[in-house]
C-alpha positions as CSV (number, residue, x, y, z in Angstrom):
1,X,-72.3,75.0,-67.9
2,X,-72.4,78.1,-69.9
3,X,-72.2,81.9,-69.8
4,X,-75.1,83.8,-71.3
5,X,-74.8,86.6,-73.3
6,X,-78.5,87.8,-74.4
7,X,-77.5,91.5,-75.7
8,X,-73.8,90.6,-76.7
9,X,-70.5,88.9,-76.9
10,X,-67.3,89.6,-74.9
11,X,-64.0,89.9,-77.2
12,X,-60.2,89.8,-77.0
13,X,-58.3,93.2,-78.2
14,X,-58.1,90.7,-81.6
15,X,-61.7,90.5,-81.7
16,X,-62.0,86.9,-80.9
17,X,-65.1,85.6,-79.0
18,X,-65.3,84.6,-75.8
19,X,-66.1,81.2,-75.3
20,X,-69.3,80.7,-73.5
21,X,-68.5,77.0,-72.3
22,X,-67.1,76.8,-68.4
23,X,-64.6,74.9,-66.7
24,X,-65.6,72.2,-64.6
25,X,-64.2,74.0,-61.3
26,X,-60.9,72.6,-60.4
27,X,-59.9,71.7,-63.6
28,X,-57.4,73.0,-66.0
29,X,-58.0,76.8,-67.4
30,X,-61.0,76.8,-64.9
31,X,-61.3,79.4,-62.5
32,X,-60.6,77.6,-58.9
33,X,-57.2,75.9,-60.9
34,X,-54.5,76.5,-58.5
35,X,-56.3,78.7,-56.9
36,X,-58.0,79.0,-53.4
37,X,-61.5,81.2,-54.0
38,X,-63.3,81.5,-50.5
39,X,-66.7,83.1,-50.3
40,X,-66.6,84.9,-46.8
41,X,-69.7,86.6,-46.1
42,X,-70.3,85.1,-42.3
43,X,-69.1,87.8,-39.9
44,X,-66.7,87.1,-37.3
45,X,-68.1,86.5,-33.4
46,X,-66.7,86.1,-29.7
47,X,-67.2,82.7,-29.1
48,X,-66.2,83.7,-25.2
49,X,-64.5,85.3,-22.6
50,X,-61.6,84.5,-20.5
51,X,-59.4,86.4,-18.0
52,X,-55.7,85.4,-17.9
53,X,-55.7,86.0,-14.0
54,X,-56.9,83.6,-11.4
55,X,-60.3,83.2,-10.5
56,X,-59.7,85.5,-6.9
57,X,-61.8,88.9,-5.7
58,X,-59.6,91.4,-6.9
59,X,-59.7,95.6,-5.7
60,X,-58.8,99.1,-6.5
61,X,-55.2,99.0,-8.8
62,X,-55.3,95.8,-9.7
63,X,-55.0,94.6,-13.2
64,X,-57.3,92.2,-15.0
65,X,-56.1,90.5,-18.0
66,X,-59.5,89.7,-20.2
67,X,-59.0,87.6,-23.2
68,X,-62.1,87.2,-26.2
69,X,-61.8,84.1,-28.6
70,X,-63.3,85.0,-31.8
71,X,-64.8,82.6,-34.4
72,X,-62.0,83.0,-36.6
73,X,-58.4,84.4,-37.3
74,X,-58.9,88.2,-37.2
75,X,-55.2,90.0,-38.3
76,X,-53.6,91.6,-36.1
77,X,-54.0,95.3,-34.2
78,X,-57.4,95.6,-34.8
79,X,-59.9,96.7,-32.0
80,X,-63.2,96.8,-30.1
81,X,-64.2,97.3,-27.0
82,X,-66.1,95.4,-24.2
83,X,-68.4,97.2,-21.6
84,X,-67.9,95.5,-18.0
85,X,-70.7,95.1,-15.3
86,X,-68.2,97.5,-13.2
87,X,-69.6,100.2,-16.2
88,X,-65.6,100.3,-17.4
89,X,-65.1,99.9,-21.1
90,X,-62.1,98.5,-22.1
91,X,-60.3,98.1,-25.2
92,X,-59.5,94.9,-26.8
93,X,-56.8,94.5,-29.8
94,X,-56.4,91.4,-31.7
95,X,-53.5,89.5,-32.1
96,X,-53.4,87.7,-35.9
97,X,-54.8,84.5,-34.0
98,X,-58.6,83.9,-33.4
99,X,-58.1,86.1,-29.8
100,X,-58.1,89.2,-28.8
101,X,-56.8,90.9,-25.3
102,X,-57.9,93.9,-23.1
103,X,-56.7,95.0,-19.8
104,X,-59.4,96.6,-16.9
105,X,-57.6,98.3,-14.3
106,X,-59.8,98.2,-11.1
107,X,-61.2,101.5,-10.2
108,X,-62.2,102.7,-6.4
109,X,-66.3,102.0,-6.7
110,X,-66.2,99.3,-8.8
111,X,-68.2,96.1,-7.9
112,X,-69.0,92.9,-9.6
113,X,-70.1,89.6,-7.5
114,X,-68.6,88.1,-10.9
115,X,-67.5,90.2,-13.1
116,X,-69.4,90.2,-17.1
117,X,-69.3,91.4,-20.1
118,X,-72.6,93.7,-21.1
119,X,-71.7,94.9,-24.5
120,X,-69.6,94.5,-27.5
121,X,-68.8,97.5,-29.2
122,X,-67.9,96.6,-33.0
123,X,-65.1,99.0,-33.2
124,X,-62.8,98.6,-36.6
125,X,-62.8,94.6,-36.0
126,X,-63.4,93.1,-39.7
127,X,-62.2,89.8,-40.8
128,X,-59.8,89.6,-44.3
129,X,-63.1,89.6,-45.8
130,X,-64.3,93.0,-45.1
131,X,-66.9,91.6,-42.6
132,X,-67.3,93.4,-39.5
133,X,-68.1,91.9,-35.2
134,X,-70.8,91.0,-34.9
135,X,-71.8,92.5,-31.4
136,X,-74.0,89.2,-30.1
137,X,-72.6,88.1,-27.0
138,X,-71.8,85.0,-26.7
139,X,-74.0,82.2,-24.0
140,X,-71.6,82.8,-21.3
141,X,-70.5,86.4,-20.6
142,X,-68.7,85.8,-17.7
143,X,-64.8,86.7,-17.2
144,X,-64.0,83.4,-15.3
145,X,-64.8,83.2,-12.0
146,X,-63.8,86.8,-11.1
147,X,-65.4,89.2,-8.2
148,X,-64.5,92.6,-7.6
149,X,-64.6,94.1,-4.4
150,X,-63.5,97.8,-4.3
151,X,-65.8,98.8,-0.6
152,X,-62.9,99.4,1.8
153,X,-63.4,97.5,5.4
154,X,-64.8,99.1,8.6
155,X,-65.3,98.7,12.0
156,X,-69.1,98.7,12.9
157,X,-68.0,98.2,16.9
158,X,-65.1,97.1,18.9
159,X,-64.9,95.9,22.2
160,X,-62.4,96.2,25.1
161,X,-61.6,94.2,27.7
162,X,-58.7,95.2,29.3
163,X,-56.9,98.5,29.0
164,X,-53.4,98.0,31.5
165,X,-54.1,95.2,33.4
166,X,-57.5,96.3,34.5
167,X,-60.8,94.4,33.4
168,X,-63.8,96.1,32.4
């Protein structure tokens, strides 16, 4: 392999030539010698969600730990957010490993016969490439196995049939 140069030559400070003959990569002098080049230019993805807590119905106050594995090792403290079938956005930070985890506090009104992911907001997630989320969602949006149940109980009727001894 050679380097081309139709409208010049590069020099040294001494005015010496370049050499237009290449390396084979991964030998001596070449470029790749002792050194790992990587080419990045794939954007990181969430491969799928998780939730810490057990599958269970869970309601107003409680806390739901909601985990993301991404497609590959993101550094750490960076952030984007997830919008929840319950319409709550929460924020997710990443933790120098390929996840990332967010907390959703349940709110009175909330509901969610299993609770999703609708959205990925990309937020200022880029991998040591530069390369920013990619806001795809993944096959299976689902948090686990997780329902949310925020509608307090009531009594439709009641019935009574004895009040101090006597039958009615």
């Amino acid at each position: 392999p050679a380097l081309s140069f139709p409208n010049g030559s590069i020099q040294t400070v001494a005015g010496t030539n370049l050499s237009s003959t290449l390396q084979v990569p991964g030998t001596v002098n070449s470029i790749g010698f002792n050194h790992d080049i990587v080419i990045n230019t794939r954007p990181p993805q969430i491969d799928a969600f998780s939730s810490i807590n057990p599958d269970a119905a869970y309601s107003t106050g409680q806390t739901i730990g909601i985990r993301a594995t991404l497609s590959e090792i993101i550094p750490a403290g960076q952030t984007f957010e997830l919008m929840l079938d319950t319409g709550r956005v929460i924020t997710m930070v990443t933790d120098g490993t390929d996840r990332a985890r967010g907390t959703y506090v349940v709110q009175a009104g909330d509901t969610s016969d299993r609770l999703k992911v609708l959205d990925i907001l990309p937020g200022t997630l880029t991998d040591p490439s530069g390369n920013t989320l990619l806001t795809v969602l993944p096959d299976d949006i689902n948090v686990g196995n997780i329902t949310i149940d925020t509608t307090q109980p009531k009594i439709n009727q009641f019935t009574v049939s004895k009040i101090d001894g006597i039958n009615e």
